[in-house]
C-alpha positions as CSV (number, residue, x, y, z in Angstrom):
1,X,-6.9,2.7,-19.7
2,X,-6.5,-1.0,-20.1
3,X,-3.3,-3.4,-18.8
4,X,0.1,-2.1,-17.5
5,X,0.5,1.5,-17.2
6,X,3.4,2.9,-19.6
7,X,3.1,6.4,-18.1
8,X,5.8,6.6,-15.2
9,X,7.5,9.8,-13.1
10,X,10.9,10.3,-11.4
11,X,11.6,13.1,-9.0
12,X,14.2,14.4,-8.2
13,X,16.1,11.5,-5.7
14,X,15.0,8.8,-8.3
15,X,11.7,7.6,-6.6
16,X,9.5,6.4,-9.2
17,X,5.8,6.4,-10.0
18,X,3.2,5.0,-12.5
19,X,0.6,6.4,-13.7
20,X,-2.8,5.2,-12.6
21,X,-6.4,6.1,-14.6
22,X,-9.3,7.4,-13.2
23,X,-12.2,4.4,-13.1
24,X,-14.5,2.8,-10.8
25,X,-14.3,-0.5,-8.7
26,X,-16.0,-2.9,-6.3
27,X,-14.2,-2.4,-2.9
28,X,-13.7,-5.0,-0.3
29,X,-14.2,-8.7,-0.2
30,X,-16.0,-10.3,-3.0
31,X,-19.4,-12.5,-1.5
32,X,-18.0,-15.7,-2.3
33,X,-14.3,-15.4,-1.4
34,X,-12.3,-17.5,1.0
35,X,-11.0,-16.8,4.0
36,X,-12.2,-13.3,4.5
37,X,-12.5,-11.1,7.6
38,X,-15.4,-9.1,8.6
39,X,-13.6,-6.0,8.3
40,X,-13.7,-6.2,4.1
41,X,-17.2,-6.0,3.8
42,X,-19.8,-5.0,2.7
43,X,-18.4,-5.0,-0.7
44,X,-18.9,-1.6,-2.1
45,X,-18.6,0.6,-5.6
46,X,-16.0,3.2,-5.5
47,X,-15.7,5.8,-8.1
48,X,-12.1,7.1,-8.6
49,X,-12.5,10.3,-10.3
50,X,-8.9,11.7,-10.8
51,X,-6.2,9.8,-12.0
52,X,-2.9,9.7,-9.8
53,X,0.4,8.6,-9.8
54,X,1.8,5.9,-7.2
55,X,5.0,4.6,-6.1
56,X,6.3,1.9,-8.4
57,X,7.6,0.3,-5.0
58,X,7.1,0.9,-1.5
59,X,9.6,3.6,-0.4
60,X,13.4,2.4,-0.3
61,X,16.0,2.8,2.2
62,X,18.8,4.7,0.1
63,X,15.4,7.1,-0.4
64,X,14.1,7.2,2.9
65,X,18.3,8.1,4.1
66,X,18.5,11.1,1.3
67,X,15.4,13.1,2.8
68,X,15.4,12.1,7.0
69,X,19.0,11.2,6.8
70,X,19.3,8.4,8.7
71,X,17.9,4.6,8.4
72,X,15.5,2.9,11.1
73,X,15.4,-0.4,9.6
74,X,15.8,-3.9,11.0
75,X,16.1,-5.3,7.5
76,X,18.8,-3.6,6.0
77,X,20.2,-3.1,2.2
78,X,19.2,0.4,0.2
79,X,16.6,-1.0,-2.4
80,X,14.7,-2.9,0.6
81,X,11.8,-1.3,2.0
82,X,12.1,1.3,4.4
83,X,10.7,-0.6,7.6
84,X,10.0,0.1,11.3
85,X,8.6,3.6,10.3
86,X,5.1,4.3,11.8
87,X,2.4,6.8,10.3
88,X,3.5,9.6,12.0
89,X,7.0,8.7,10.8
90,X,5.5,8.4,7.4
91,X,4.3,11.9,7.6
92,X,7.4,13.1,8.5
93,X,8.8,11.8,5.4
94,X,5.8,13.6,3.0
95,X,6.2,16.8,4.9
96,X,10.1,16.8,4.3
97,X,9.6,14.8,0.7
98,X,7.0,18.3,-0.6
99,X,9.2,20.4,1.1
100,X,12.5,19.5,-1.0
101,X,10.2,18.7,-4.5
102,X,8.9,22.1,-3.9
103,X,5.0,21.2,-3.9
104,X,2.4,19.4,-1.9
105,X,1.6,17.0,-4.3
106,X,3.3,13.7,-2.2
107,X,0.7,11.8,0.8
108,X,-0.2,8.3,1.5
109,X,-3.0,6.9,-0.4
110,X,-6.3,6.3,0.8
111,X,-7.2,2.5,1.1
112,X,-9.4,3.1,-1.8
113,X,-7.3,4.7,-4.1
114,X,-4.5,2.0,-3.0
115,X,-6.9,-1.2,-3.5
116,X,-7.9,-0.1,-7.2
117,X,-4.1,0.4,-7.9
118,X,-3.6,-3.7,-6.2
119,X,-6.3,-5.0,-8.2
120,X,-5.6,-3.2,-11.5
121,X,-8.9,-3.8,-13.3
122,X,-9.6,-7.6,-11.5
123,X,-12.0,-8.7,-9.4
124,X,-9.9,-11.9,-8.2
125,X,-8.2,-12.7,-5.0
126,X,-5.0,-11.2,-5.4
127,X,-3.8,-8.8,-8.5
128,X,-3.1,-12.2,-10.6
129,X,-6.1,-14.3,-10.1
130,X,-7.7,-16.5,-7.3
131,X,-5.0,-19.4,-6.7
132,X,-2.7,-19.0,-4.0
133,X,-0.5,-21.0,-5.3
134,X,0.7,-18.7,-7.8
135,X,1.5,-16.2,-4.7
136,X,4.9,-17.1,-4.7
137,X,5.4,-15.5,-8.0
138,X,4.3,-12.1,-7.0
139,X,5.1,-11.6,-3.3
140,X,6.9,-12.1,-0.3
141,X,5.0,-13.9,2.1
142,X,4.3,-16.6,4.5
143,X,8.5,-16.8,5.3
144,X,10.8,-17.2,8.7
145,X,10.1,-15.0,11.2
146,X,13.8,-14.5,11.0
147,X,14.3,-13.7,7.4
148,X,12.6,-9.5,7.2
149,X,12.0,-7.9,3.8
150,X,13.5,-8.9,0.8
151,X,14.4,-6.1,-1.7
152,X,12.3,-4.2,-3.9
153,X,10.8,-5.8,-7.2
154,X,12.2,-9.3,-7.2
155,X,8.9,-10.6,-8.0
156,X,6.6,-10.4,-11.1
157,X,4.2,-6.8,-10.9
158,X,0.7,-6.2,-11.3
159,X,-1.0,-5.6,-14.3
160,X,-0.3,-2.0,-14.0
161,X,3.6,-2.4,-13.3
162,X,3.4,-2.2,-9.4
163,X,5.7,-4.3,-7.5
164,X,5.2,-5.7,-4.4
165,X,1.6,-5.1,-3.5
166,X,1.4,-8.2,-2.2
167,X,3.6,-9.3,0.7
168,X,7.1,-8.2,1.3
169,X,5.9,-5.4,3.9
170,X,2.4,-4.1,5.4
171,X,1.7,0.0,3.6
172,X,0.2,2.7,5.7
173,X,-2.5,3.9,4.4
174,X,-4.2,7.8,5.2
175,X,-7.3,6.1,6.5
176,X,-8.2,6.1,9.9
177,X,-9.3,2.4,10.8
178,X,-13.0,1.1,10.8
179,X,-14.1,-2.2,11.4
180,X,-16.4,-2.4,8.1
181,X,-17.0,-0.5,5.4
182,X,-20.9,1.0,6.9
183,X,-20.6,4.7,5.7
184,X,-17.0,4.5,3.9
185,X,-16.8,6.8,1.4
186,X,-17.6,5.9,-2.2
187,X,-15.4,9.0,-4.1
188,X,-11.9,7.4,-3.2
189,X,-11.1,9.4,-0.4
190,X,-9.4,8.7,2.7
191,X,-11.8,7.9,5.6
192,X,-10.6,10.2,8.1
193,X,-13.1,11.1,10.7
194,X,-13.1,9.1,13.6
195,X,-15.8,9.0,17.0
196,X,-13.3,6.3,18.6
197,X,-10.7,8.6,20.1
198,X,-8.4,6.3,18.8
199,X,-5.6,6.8,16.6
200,X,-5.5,3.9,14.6
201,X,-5.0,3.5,11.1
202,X,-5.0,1.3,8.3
203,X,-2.0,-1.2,6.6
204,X,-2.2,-2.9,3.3
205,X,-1.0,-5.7,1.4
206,X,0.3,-8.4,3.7
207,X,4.3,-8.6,4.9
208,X,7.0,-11.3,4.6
209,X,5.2,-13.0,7.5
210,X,2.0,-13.2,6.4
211,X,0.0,-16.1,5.3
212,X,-1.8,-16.0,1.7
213,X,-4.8,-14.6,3.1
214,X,-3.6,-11.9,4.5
215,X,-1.9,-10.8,1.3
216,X,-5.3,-10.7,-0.6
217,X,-6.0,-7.4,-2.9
218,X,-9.0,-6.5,0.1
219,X,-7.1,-7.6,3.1
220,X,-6.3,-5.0,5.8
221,X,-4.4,-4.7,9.1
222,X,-4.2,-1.4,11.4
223,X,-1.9,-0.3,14.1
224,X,-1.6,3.1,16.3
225,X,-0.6,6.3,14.4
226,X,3.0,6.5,17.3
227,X,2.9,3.1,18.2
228,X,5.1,-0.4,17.5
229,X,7.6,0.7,14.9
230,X,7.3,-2.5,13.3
231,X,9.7,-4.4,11.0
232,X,6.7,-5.6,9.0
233,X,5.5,-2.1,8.0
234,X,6.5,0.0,5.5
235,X,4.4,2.8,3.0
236,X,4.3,3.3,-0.5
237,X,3.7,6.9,-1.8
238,X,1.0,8.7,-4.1
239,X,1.7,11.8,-5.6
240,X,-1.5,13.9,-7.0
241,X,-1.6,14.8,-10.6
């Protein structure tokens, strides 16, 4: 499927969800980018073999409030971002989320899966192209450490109809953290065995505080599974087809 995604999905407390193709990508950090970190690399081919649906935006407040029934965020307003949730917290959410919708269908992406949706058939820094100064158009970033989120879809989406992707709040991802890619999987599944003992696990897409680079389609952040519920971390959802 080439350019934005016309295929969409609304459940049943109005969250919705695009349509995303199966397809293959390169993964991570390209070899001549700037500013990246050693945790994007090596750059690797991933085959996505299913296609999927994902949130259109990172899960809201008035939805977060209808299933768990109360709101934990620091930046308030019901079509901002659901924030200071952790994974576990995000978990909570799916379990109660498949438990209403009547299936099992509803779990975080893998950091694969979410990457190909941010880059939507590019190969470029960011979603859009390679020059951050065209961030500003497309994402929340690099603000007051005062000012929080901002509400959903303000800014212009990917190519496949996402909205903020880039910036506005870091997104949990399934994946258990790694500091490179050295035995990732290549099928788009989440990465979840771990020899560490720790419980960490992986963020996406940069947050209103972040600075350009950290807002790139391969940049990636982690924190523990129950630990800081931070204001800068939300999730976005993917529901299987």
């Amino acid at each position: 499927m080439e350019g934005k995604s016309e295929e969409t999905y609304v459940n049943s407390i109005g969250m919705e969800f695009v349509s995303i193709p199966a397809g293959e990508f390169d993964m991570g950090s390209l070899e001549d980018e700037k500013n990246w970190y050693r945790n994007e690399r090596p750059q690797h081919r991933v085959k996505i073999g299913k296609a999927f649906h994902i949130g259109k935006y990172a899960v809201k407040q008035k939805e977060w409030i209808e299933i768990m029934g109360f709101n934990p965020s620091r930046s308030k307003g019901d079509d901002h971002p659901v924030d200071k949730v952790s994974w576990s917290d995000a978990q909570d959410f799916i379990s109660k989320l498949n438990e209403k919708e009547g299936t099992d269908k509803y779990r975080l992406p893998s950091e694969a899966e979410w990457e190909y949706a941010c880059r939507a058939q590019t190969s470029t820094r960011y979603s859009f192209g390679d020059d951050d100064a065209e961030l500003t158009e497309h994402a929340w970033y690099d603000v007051d450490e005062s000012t929080g989120s901002s509400s959903s879809g303000q800014k212009k989406p990917n190519p496949w109809g996402l909205y903020d992707m880039h910036g506005n709040l870091w997104e949990w991802m399934q994946d258990r953290y790694h500091d490179s890619y050295e035995g990732a999987p290549t099928d788009g599944s989440a990465w979840e065995e771990d020899d560490s003992g720790k419980d960490i696990y992986v963020l996406r897409g940069g947050a209103w505080s972040t600075r350009a680079e950290g807002c790139r389609s391969a940049s990636r952040y982690y924190y523990p599974a129950d630990g800081r519920r931070s204001r800068r971390s939300g999730f976005r959802l993917l529901m299987e087809i």
